[in-house]
C-alpha positions in Angstrom: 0.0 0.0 0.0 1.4 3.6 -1.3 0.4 6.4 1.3 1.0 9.9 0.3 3.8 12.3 2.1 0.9 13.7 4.1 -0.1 10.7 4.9 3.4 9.7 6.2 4.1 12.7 8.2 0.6 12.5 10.0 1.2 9.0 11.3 4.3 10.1 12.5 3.3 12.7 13.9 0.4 10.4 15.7 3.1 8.4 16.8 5.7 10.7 18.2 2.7 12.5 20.1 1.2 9.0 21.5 5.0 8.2 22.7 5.6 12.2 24.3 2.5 12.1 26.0 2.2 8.5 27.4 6.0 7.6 28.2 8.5 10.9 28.0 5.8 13.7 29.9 5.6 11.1 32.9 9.5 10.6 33.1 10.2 13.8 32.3 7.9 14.9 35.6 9.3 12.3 37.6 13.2 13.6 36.8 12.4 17.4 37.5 10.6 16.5 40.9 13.5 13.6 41.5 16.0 16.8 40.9 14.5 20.1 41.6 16.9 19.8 44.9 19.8 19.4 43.5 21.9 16.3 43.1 23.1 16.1 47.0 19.4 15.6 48.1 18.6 12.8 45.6 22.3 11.4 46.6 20.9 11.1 50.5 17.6 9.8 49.2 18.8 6.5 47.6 21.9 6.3 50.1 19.6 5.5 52.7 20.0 2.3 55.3 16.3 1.3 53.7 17.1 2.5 50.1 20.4 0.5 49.8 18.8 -2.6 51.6 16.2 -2.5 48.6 19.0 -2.2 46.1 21.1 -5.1 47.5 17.9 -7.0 47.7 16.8 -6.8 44.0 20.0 -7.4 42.7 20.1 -10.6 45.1 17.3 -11.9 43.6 18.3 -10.9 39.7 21.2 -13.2 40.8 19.3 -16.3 41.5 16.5 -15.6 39.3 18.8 -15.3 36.2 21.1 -18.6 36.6 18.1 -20.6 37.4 15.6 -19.0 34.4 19.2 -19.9 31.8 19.1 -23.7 33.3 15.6 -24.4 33.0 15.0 -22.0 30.4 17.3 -23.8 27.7 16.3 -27.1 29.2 12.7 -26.6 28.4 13.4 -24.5 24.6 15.7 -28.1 23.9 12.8 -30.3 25.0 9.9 -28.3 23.3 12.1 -27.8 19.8 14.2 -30.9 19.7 12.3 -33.6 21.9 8.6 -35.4 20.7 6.3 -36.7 23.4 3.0 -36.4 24.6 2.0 -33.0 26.0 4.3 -31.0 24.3 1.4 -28.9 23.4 0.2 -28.3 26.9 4.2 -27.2 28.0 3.7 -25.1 25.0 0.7 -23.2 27.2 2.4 -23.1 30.4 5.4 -21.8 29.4 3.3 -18.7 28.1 0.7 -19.1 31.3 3.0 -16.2 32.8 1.9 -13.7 30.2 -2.2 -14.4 30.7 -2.2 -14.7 34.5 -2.0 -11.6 36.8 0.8 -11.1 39.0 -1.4 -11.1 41.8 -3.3 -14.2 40.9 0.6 -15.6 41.6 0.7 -14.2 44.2 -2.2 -15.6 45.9 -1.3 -19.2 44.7 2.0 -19.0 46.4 0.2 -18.1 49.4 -2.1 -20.9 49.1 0.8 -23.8 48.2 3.1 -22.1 50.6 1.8 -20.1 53.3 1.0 -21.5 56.7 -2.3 -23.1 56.0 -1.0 -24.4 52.6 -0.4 -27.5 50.8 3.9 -27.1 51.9 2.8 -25.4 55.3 4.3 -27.3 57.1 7.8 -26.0 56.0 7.1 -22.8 57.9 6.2 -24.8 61.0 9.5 -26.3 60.7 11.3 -22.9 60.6 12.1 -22.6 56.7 9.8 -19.6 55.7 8.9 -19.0 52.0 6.3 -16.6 52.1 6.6 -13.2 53.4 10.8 -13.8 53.0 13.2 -14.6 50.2 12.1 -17.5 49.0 8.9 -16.6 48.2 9.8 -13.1 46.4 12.0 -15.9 44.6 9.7 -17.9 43.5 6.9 -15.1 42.9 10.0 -13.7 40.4 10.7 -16.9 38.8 7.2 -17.1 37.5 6.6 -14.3 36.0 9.9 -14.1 34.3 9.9 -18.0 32.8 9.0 -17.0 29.6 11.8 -14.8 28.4 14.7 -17.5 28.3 12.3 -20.2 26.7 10.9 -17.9 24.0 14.6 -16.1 22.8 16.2 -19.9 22.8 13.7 -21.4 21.0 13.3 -19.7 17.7 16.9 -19.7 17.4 16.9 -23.8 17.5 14.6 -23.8 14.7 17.0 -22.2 12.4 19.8 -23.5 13.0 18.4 -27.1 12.9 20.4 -30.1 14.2 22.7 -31.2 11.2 25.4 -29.7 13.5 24.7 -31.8 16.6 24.0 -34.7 14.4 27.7 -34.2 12.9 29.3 -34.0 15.8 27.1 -37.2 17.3 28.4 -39.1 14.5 31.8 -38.5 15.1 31.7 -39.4 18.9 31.2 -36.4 20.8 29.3 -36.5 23.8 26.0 -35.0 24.5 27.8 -32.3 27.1 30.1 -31.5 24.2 27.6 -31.5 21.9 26.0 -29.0 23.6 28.9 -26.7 24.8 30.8 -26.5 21.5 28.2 -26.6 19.1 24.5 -25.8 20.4 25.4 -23.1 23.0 27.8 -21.1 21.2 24.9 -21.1 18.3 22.0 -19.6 20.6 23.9 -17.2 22.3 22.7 -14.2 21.3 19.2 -15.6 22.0 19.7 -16.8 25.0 21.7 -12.8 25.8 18.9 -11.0 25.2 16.6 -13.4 27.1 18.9 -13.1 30.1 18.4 -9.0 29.6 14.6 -9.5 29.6 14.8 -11.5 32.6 16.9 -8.6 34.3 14.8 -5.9 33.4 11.4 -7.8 34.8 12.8 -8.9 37.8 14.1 -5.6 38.6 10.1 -4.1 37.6 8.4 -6.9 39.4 5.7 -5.4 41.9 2.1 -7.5 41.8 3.5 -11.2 42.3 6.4 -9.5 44.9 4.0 -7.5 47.1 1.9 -10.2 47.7 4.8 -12.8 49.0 7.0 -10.2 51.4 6.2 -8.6 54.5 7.3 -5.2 52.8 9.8 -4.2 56.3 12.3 -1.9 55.2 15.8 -3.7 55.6 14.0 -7.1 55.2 12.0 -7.7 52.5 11.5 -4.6 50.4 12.7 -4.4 47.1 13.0 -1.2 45.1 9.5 -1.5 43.7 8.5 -1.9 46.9 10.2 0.6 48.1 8.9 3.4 45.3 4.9 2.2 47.0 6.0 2.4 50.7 7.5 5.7 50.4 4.7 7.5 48.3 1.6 4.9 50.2 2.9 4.5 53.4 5.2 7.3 54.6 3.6 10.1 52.3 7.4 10.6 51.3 6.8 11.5 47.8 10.2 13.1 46.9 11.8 9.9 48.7 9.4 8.1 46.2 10.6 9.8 43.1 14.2 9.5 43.8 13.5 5.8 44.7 12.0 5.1 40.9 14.5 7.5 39.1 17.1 4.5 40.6 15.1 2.0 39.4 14.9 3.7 36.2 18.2 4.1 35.8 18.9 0.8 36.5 16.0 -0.1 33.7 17.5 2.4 31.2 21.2 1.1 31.3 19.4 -2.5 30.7 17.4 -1.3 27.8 20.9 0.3 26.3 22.5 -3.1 27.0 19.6 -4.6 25.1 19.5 -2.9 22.2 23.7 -3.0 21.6 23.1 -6.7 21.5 20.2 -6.6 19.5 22.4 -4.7 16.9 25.4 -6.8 17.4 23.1 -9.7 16.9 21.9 -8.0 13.9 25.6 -7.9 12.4 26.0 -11.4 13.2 
């Protein structure tokens, strides 16, 4: 379809006007009010004993999520590209079940399966608490972010096939080496930028993480968590903005990250 120049230049113009209104106005406010007091104030309001707790803590938990999403996650893209059997249809739908449930529904469930009165409650009652600690803001995390390793692997196993590993079968290596020399090095830039998208939802998470922690500063209070407590609770709304200008500079320098190796990948 051939649209005029007008044409053209209107649905730009649409489009840079959606984008300035919806994403860059909102930041934009959020940065004047994060800095209207200079630099020094916003440096004391993230270098706070509650602000770098929240820090530490989301980091803490990018660091097991991500490990444990890049096992399971190229575990499950192998089976569901490579492997046959029974089912494979319904993995298909809970591997995406992250995208259609609400991160509170998650929430709730891991109440139900892990709280006190639930299925596993009696791991509380023997002192190893999951919900309303780390575990749970673990596990709350590790759902919703299951997806992004599965989906970036798995399309990049479809083209390049199996000849390769099928090669290198024939001529005696084993299935470890097959995998190390020859299928990993071939999905890496997949399985990259599904280790970004994992960082950058973990670090976001709020529905799924609220639900599992007992939200105490210094305990179980991520940044997110942090951002609601200070504008919700403690009517600290400058604390609050200088609070999610962190976590969106932590977000931004992800993006950037992202989109290098998007290019790179690109040039591949």
């Amino acid at each position: 379809m051939n649209l005029s120049t007008g044409s053209k230049l209107g649905m730009r113009v649409v489009a840079l006007g959606y984008l300035f209104f919806l994403l860059l106005v909102p930041i934009g406010v959020i940065l004047w009010r994060t800095f209207e007091r200079g630099i020094g104030a916003f440096i004391d309001a993230i270098s706070t004993p509650a602000a770098i707790s929240a820090l530490n803590l989301s980091l803490l938990i990018v660091a097991i999520v991500v490990p444990i999403n890049v096992i399971f996650g190229i575990v499950t893209a192998l089976a569901l590209v490579r492997g046959r059997f029974p089912g494979r249809g319904l993995m298909q739908a809970v591997v995406d079940l992250p995208f259609a449930v609400s991160p509170i529904v998650v929430g709730v469930s891991l109440i139900l399966l892990w709280g006190v009165n639930g299925w596993f409650g009696a791991l509380d009652e023997a002192g190893f608490r999951v919900i309303f600690g780390l575990p749970g803001m673990v596990l709350a995390t590790i759902f919703v972010t299951l997806p992004f390793v599965v989906r970036e692997v798995e399309p990049v196993l479809h083209e390049i096939g199996d000849e390769q590993e099928q090669a290198a079968a024939t001529l005696g290596a084993s299935k470890w080496q097959t995998f190390w020399r020859i299928t990993l090095p071939a999905i890496r830039w997949g399985l990259t930028y599904g280790v970004v998208l994992t960082v950058a939802r973990s670090l976001g998470e709020f529905g799924a993480v609220i639900m599992v922690s007992s939200g105490f500063p210094g305990v179980s209070q991520t940044l997110t968590l942090l951002v609601h407590s200070r504008y919700i609770d403690d009517h600290n709304t400058y604390g609050a903005y200088c609070a999610a200008t962190l976590l969106m500079g932590i977000a931004l320098v992800t993006l950037l990250l992202m989109t290098l190796l998007d290019r790179k990948r690109s040039n591949t």
